[in-house]
Structures are given as C-alpha cells and as structure tokens.
RORO-599959 format. One record per atom (N, C-alpha, C): residue in one letter; x, y, z. Coordinates in steps of 0.001 Angstrom, whole numbers, padded with zeros to 6 digits, always signed. Layout:
# RORO-599959
AXYZ...
END
This chain:
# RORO-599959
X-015493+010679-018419X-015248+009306-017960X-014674+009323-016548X-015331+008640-015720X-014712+008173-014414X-013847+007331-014234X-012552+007826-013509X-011417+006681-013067X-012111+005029-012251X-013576+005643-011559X-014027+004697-010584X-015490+005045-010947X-016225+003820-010607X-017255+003637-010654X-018061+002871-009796X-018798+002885-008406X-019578+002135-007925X-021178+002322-007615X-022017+001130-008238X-023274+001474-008357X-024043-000058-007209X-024682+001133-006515X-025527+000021-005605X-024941-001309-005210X-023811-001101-004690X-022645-002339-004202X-023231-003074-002890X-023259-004093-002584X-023745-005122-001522X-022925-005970-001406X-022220-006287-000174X-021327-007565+000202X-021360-008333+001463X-021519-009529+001543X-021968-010392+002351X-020928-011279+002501X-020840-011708+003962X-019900-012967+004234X-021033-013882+004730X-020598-015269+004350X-021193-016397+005032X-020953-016945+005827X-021819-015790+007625X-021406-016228+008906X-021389-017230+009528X-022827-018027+008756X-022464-019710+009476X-023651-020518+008834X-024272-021368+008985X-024828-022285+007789X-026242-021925+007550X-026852-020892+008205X-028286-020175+008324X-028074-018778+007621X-026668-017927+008352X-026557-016881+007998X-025764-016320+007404X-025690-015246+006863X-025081-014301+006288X-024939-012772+006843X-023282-012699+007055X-023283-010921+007478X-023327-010287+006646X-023798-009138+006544X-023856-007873+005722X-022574-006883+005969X-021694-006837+004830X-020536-006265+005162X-020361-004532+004433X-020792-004696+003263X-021219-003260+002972X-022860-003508+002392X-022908-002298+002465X-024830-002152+001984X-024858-000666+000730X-025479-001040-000324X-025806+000234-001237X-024727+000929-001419X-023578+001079-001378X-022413+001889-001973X-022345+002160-003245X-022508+003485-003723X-022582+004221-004584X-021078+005430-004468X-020693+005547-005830X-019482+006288-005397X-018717+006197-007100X-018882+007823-007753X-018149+007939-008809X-016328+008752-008067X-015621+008386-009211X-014258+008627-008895X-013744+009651-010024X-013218+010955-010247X-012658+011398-011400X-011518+011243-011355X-010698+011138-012504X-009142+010745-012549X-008656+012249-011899X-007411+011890-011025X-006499+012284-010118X-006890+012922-009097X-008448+012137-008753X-008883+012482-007226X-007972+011347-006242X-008091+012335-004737X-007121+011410-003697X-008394+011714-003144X-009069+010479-002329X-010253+010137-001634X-009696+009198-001177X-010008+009413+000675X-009723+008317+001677X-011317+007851+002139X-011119+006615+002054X-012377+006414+003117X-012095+006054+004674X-012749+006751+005413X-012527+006628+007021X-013821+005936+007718X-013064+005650+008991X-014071+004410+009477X-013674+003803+010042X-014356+003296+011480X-013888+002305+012766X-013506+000926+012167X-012896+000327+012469X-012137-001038+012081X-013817-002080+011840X-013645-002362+010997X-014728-003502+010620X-015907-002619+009907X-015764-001244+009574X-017087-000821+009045X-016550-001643+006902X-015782-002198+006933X-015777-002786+005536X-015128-001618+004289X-014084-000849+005151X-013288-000009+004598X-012436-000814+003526X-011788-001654+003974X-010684-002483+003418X-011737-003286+002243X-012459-003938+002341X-013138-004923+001481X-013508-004761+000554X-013954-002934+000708X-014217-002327-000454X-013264-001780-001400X-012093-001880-001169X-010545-001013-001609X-010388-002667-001959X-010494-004108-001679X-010281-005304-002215X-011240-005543-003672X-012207-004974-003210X-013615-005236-004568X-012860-004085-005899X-012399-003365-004907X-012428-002416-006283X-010562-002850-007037X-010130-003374-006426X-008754-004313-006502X-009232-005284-007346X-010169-006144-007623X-010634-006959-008105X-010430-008776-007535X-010076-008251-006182X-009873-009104-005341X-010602-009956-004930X-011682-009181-004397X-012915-010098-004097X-013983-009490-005203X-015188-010036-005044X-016562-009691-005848X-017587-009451-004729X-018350-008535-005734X-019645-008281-004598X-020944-009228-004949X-021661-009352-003414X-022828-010107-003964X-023901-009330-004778X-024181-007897-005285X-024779-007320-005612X-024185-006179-005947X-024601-005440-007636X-024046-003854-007326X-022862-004110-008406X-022816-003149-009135X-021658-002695-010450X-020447-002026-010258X-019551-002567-010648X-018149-001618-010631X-017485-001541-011565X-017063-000159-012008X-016405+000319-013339X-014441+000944-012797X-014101+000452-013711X-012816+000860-014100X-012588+001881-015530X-012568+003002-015398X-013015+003556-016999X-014181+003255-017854X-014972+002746-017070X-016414+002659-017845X-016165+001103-018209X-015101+000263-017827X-014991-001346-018090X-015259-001856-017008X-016338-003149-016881X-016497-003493-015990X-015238-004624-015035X-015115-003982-013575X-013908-005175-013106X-014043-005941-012442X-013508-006812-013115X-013836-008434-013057X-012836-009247-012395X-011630-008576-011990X-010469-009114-011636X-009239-007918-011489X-007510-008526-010725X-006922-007451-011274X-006394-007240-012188X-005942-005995-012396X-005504-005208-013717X-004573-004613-013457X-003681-003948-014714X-002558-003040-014114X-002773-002202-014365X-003727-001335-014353X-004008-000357-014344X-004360+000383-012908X-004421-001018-012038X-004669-000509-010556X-003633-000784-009979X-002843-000458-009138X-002073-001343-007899X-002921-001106-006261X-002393-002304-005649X-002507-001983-004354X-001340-001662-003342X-001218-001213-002272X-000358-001074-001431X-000608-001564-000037X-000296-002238+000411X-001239-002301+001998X+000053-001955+002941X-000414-002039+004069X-000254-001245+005813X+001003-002231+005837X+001023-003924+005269X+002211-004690+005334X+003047-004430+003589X+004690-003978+003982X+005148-003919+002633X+005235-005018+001609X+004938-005979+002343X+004979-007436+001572X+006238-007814+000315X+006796-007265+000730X+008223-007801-000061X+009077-008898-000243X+009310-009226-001488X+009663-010886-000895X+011452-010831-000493X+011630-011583+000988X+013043-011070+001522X+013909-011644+001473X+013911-012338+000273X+014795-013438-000562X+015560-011996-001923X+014875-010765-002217X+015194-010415-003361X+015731-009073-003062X+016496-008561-003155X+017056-006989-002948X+016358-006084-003582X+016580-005202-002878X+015341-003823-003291X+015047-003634-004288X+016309-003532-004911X+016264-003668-006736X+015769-004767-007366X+015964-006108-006985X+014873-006646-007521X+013336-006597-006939X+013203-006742-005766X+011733-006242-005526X+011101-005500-006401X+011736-004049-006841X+011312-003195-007512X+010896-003878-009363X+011699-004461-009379X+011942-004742-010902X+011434-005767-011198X+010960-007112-010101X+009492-007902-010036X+008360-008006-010975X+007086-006679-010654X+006739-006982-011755X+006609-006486-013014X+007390-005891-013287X+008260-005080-014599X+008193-006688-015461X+009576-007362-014273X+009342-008935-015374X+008550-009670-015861X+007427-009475-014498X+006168-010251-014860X+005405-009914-016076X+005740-008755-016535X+004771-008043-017707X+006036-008048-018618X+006977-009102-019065X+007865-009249-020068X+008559-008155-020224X+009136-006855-019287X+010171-005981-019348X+011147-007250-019840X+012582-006283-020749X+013566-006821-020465X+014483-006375-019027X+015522-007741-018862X+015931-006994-017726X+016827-006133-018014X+017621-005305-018897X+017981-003699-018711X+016771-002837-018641X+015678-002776-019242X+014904-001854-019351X+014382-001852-017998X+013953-003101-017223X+013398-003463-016214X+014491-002600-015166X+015445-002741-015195X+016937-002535-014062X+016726-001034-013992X+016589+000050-015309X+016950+001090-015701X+015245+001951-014938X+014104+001160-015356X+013345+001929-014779X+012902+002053-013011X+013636+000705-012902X+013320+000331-010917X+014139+001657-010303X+015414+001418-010844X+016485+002479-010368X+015809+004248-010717X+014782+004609-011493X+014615+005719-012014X+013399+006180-010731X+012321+004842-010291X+011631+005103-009524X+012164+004944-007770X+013417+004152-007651X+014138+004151-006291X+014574+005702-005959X+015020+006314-007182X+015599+007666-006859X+014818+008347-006738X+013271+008251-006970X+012115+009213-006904X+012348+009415-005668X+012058+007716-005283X+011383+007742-003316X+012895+007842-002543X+013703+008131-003098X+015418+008383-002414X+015873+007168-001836X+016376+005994-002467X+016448+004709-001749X+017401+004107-002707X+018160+005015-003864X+019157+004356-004205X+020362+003362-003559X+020647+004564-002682X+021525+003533-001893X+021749+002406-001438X+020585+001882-001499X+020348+000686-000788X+019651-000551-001872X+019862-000051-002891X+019713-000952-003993X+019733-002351-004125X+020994-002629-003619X+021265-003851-002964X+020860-004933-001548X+020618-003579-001227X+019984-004334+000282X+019247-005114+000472X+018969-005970+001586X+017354-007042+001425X+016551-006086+002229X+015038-006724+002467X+014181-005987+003080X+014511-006285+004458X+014803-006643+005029X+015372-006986+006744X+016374-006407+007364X+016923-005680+006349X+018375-004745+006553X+017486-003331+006717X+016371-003342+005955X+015460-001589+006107X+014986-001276+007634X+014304+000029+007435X+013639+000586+008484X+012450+000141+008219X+011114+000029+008771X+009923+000323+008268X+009205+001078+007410X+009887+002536+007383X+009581+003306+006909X+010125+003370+005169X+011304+002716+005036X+012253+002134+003971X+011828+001376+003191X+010867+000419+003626X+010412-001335+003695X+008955-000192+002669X+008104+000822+003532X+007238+001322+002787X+007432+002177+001279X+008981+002700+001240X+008972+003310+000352X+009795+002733-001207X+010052+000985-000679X+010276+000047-001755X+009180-000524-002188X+007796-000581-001698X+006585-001149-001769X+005774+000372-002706X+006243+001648-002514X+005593+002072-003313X+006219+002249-004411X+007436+002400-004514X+008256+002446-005810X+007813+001358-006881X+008065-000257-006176X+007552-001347-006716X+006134-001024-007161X+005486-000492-006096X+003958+000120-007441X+003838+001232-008382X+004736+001953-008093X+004735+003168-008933X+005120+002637-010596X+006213+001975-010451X+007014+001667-011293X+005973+001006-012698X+005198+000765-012273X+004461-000015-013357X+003465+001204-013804X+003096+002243-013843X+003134+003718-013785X+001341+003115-014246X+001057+002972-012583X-000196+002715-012967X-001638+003884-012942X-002339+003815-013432X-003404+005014-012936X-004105+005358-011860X-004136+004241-010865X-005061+004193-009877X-003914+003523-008647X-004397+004297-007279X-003225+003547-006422X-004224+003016-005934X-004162+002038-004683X-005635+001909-003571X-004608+001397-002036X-004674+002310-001080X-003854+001916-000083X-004088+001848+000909X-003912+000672+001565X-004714+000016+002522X-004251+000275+003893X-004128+001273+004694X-003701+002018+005853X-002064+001809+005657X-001258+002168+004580X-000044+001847+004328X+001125+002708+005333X+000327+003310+006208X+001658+004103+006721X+001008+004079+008660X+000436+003114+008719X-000250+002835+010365X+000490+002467+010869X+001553+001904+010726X+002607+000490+011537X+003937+001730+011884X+003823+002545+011358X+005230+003979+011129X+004815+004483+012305X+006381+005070+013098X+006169+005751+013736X+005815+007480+013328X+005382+008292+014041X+004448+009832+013634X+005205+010568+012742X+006593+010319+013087X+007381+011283+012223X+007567+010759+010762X+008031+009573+010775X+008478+008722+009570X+006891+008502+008637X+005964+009243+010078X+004463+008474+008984X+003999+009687+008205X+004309+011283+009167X+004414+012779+008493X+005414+012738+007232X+006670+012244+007349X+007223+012246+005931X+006927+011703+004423X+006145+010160+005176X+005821+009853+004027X+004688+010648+003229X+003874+011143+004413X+002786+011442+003781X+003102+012637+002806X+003687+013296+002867X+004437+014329+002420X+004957+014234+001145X+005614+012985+001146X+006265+012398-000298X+004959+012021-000769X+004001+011408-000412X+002809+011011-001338X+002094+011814-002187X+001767+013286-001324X+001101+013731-001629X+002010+014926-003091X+003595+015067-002684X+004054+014963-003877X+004129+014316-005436X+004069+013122-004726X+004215+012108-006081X+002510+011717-006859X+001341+012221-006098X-000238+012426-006920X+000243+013630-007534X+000609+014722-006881X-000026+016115-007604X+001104+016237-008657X+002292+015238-009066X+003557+015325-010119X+003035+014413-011106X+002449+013352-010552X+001622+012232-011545X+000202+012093-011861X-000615+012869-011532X-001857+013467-011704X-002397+011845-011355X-002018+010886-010551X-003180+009555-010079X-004359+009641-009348X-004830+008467-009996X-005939+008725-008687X-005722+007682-007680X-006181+008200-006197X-005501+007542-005191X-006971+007450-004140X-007280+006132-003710X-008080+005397-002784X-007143+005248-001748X-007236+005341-000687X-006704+005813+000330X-007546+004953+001771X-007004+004252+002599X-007790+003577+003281X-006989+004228+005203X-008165+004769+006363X-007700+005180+007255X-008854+005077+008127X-007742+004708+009831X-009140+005036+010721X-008457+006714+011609X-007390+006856+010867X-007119+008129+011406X-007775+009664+010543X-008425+010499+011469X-008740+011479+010817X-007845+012468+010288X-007042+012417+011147X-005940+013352+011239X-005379+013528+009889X-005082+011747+009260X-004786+011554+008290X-005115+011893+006960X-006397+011596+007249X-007269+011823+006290X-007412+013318+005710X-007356+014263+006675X-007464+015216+006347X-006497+016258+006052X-005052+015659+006398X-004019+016112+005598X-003623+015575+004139X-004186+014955+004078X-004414+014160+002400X-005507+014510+001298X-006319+013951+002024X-007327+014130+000848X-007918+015596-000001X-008719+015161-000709X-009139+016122-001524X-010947+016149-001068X-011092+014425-000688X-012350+014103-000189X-012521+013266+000487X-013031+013236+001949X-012926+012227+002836X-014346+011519+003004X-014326+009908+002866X-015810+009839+002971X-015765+008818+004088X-017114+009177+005367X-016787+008237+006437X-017783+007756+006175X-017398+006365+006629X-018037+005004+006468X-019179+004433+008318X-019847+004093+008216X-020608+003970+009315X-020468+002448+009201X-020768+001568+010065X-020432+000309+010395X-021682-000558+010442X-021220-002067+010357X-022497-002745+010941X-023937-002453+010319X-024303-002601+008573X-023336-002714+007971X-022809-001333+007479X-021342-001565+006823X-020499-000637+006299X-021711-000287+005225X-021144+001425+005263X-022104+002333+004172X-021318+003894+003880X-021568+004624+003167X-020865+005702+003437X-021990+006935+004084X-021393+007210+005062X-022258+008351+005990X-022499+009449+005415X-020767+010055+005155X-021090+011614+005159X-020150+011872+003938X-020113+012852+003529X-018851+013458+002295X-018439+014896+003042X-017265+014890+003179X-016716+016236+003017X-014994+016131+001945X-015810+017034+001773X-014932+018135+000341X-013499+019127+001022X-012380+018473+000618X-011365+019929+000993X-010972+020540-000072X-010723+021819+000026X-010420+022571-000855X-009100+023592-000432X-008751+022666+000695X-007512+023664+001525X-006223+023657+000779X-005156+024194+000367X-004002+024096-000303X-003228+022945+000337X-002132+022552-000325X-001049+021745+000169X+000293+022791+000566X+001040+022543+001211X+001035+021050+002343X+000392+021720+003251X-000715+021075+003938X-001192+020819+004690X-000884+020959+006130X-001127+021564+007697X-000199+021738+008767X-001446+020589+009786X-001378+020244+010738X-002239+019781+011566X-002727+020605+012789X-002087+022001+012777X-002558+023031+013444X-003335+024368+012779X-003820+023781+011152X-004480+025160+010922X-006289+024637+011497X-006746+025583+011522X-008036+026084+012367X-009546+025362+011560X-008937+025408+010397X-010019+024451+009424X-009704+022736+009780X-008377+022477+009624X-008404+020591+010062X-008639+020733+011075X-008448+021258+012207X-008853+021290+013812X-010289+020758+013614X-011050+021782+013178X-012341+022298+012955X-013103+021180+012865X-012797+020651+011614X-013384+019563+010556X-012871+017740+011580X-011954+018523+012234X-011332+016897+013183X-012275+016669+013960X-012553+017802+014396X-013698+017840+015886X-015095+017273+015206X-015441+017321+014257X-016946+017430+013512X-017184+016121+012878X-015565+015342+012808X-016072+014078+012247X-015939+012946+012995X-015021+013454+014262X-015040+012660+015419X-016627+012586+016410X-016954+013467+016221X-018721+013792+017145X-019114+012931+016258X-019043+013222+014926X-020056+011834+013825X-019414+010660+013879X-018545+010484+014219X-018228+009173+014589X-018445+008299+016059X-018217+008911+016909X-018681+009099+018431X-019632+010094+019030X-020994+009922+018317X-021553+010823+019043X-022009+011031+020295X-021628+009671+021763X-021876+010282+022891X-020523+010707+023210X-019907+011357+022725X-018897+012019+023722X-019591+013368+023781X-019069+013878+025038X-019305+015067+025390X-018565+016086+024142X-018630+017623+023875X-017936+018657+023744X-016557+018404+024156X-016590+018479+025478X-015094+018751+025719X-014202+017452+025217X-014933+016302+026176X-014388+015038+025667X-013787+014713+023832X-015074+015361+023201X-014251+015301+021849X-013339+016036+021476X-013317+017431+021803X-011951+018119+021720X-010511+017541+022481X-010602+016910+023516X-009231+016062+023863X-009133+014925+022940X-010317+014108+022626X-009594+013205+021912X-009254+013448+020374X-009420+014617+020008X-009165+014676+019014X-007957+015433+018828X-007049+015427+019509X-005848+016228+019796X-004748+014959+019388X-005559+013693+020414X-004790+012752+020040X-004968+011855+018772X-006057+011886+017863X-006131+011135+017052X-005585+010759+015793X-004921+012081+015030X-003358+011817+014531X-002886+010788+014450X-002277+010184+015751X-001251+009573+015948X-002094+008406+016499X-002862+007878+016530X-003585+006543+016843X-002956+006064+015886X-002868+004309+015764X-002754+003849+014970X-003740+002193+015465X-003437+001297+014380X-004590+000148+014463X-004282-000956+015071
END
C-alpha cells in the first residue's frame, strides 16, 4: 500500500471568460510510507498546488488521488500541512497554539496540555510555553508550527517551502531537526522547494518539476547517508546537473558559480 497516490492529475485555472490555464498536466506519482520527497521547481511551475490537491485543499480538473488506497476528497488528519508562513494565531500562547487542534478533535484539556508540552520539548521550546508568537524568532514561530503539526501524530507531513523566510543558519538547523524527527517517526514527508541545495540535503527523492504547464521532468534517487554536508562531491555534483536542467542556457562555468550560491536563495 502506498502512503500517496497520483494518477494522470490535470489542473486548470480559469484565466478569463474564453480561457483556461493549464497549471499541472499528467502527474503521475506513487508515494511509500516514510519516503521524504521534495518537489523542486521555478516559482509558478505548480509545485505548491499540487502539495494543496494532495492537502485536499483544492481538486483537480482531471486525474485520481489516493491516500492509502482511499480516495481524497478533502482534509484529513492523517495529513498535515506546514507552510513557509507559521500561521499561528497571536492571540494564543505557544502552548495553546500547540494544543489547538488536539481540542478540535475533542482531546481533553489535561491530555491536550500534557501532549503539546511532550511535543514542545521534542522541538526544545519549552521555555517559552507561555509566550505569544510576536515575542519569537522566526525560526521559533517555525518550530511551534511544526510541533502544532506533529502533535496530532499524523502520517503524512506536506511542507510548503517552510524554512525560505529563515535566515541560512537558523534554516541549516532546522533542517537538521527535521530530518531527525522523519527518520525517529518513520513519516512520510512532501516537501516543497525552489532551492536545490535544499533539496538535496533532505530528500531521499527529488523530483523537478518543469513549468508552463507544471509536470514532473526528471527523478533522482539519493541514497547518500545522513547528515548530509553541502560540500561532499556527490551534492556538488548532482547541484550542478539539476541546475543545467533547469537553466539550460547557462554556460559550464556560469552554472558552476551559480550553483555555489543556490543554497541560500530564497523566494
């Protein structure tokens, strides 16, 4: 059984009273439980829309999608999302943020209190229990937004460039803690980036998306150990190879400089 399921997916916006854009085309794409797969891709190739469809956010105009072999029709808690904004409401202290929708799904509130606090100490943010979200860092603000999803100890994450807005260091740590908290919780994790850099200190499988309309290009497979460095000779390698497929008039050299910097791009 597959965690994910997409068969011959098609999505269209209605550009204006004649037409229609084509936003993804034919997407096909099985998922096994506690794969981490990012999809990569220039802003508008319909990265995000598809991490919304499979959210049950939006619907496609064409094309099947499975959740465990159930078709999804809407959301579930079996998925969460995370996006690039922590979206916290800044009326409620961390601890309640966290403990949100615990209530919503009829926790009591000790049980609710007892498990927020069990997942704050995962992501190290006890301290601040009390705090509102306006008193955090950014980086703080991200790691109450994943707790708040963790907490509902769901199977599937889907995250929508959640660590772009961070500065490099605070965005290396998190990634670090993430990739801890898949390989301790065996999830499966959709992963949304236009950084390669990223991508390839994460994943297990990176699939780039081509644009206009969105489709998936290419697959590559890692099989490199964790943690991951951004100076071993294989991500170099593989940086250079998906930046040429992404930009293919740059020169040789030209793609080796910009891919020095692409890491640390953000959107």
């Amino acid at each position: 059984m597959y965690s994910l399921r997409i068969e011959n997916l098609h999505k269209s916006y209605q550009k204006n009273k004649d037409n229609r854009e084509k936003v993804l085309e034919d997407i096909n794409l099985s998922v096994k439980k506690g794969e981490f797969i990012t999809l990569l891709g220039p802003s508008g190739c319909g990265k995000s829309t598809l991490l919304h469809i499979l959210a049950g956010l939006e619907k496609p105009q064409r094309g099947n999608i499975f959740c465990k072999d159930q078709p999804i029709t809407g959301p579930d808690q079996d998925r969460v999302m995370i996006m690039q904004d922590a979206a916290l409401f800044p009326w409620l202290t961390v601890l309640k943020n966290v403990c949100f929708g615990l209530r919503e799904r009829g926790f009591a509130n000790n049980k609710a209190i007892k498990l927020a606090r069990q997942e704050l100490s995962r992501v190290g943010l006890s301290e601040v229990e009390s705090s509102y979200p306006h008193q955090l860092s950014g980086g703080m603000q991200q790691r109450v937004a994943l707790a708040r999803g963790l907490v509902l100890k769901p199977e599937i994450i889907l995250m929508d460039e959640p660590f772009a807005a961070l500065d490099e260091q605070t965005r290396l740590k998190l990634q670090r803690e993430l990739i801890d908290l898949w390989q301790e919780r065996n999830m499966t994790i959709i992963f949304v980036t236009h950084s390669i850099r990223e991508a390839l200190l994460l994943s297990r499988k990176v699939l780039v998306m081509a644009s206009n309309p969105g489709k998936i290009k290419s697959k590559y497979e890692l099989k490199l150990s964790y943690p991951r460095h951004p100076g071993n000779n294989k991500i170099i390698e593989l940086e250079e190879k998906i930046l040429t497929e992404l930009e293919p008039s740059l020169t040789p050299k030209e793609t080796t400089v910009k891919s020095r910097t692409a890491g640390g791009e953000h959107k």
